[in-house]
C-alpha positions in Angstrom: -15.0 -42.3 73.0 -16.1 -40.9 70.0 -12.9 -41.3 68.2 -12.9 -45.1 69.3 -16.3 -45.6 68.0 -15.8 -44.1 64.6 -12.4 -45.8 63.8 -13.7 -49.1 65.1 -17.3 -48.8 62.6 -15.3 -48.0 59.7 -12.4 -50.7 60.2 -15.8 -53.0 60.7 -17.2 -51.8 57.2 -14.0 -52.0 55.4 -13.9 -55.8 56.6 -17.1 -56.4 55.3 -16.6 -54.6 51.8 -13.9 -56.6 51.1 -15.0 -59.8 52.7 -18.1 -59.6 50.1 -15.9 -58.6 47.1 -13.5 -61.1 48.1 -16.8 -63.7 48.0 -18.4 -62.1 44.7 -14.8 -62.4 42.9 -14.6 -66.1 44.0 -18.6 -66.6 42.9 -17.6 -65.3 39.9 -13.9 -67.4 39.2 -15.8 -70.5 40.7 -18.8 -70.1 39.5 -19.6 -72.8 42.3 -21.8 -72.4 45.8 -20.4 -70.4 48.8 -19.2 -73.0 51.0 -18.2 -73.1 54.4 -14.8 -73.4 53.9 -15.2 -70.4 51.1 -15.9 -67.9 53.5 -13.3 -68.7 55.7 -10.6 -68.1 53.6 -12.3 -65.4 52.3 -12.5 -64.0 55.6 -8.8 -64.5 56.1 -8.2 -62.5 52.7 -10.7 -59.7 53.8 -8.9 -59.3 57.2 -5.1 -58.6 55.3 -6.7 -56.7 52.7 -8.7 -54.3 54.8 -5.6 -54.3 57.4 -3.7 -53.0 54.5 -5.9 -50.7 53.1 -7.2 -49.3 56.1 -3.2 -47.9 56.7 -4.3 -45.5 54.0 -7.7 -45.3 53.8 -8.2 -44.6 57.3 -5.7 -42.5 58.3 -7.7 -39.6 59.3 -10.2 -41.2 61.9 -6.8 -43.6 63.2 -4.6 -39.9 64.0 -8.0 -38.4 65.5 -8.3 -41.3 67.6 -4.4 -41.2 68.4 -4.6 -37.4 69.8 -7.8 -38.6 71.9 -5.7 -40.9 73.5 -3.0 -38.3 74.1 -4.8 -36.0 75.3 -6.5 -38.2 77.7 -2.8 -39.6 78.4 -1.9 -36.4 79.5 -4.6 -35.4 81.5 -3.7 -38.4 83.8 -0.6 -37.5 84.1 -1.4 -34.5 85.2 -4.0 -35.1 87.7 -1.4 -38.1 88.7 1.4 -35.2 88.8 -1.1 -32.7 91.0 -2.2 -35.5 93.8 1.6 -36.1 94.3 2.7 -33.0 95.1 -0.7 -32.4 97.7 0.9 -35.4 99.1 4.4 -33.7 99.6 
C-alpha cells in the first residue's frame, strides 16, 4: 500500500508543478488574467506533460510499486494453488 501511496503523491505533485508553470508561462506570454478557460487548457497541458515526464522521472517509485503488485500477485496464487490441492 505503501508503494501505491508514494507513486500516486508524487504523480499528484508533478501535475501540480507543471500545471502552475504551465499557468505562470501563459501569465507571463499573456500578460492577461487567469481565466477559466486558462486553466483548463492549462490543465490539459499539465496532464501530457507530467504523463510524459513522469516515464522518467518516476521510474523508481512506478518499478517499486510494480514488484508490490507482484509479489502480492504471487502470494494469491499461491494461497489459490495451496486451497486447491486441500481440496483434492
Amino acid at each position: 500500500m505503501k508503494a501505491f501511496v508514494v507513486y500516486t503523491l508524487l504523480r499528484a505533485v508533478l501535475f501540480l508543478a507543471a500545471w502552475i508553470l504551465i499557468l505562470g508561462v501563459w501569465k507571463l506570454i499573456d500578460g492577461g488574467a487567469v481565466t477559466g478557460a486558462n486553466l483548463f487548457w492549462a490543465a490539459i497541458g499539465a496532464l501530457i506533460v507530467s504523463g510524459v515526464a513522469s516515464y522518467f522521472v518516476l521510474s523508481g517509485p512506478r518499478d517499486a510499486l510494480a514488484r508490490r503488485v507482484e509479489e502480492r500477485a504471487s502470494k494469491a496464487v499461491s494461497k489459490v494453488d495451496e486451497l486447491r490441492t486441500k481440496e483434492d
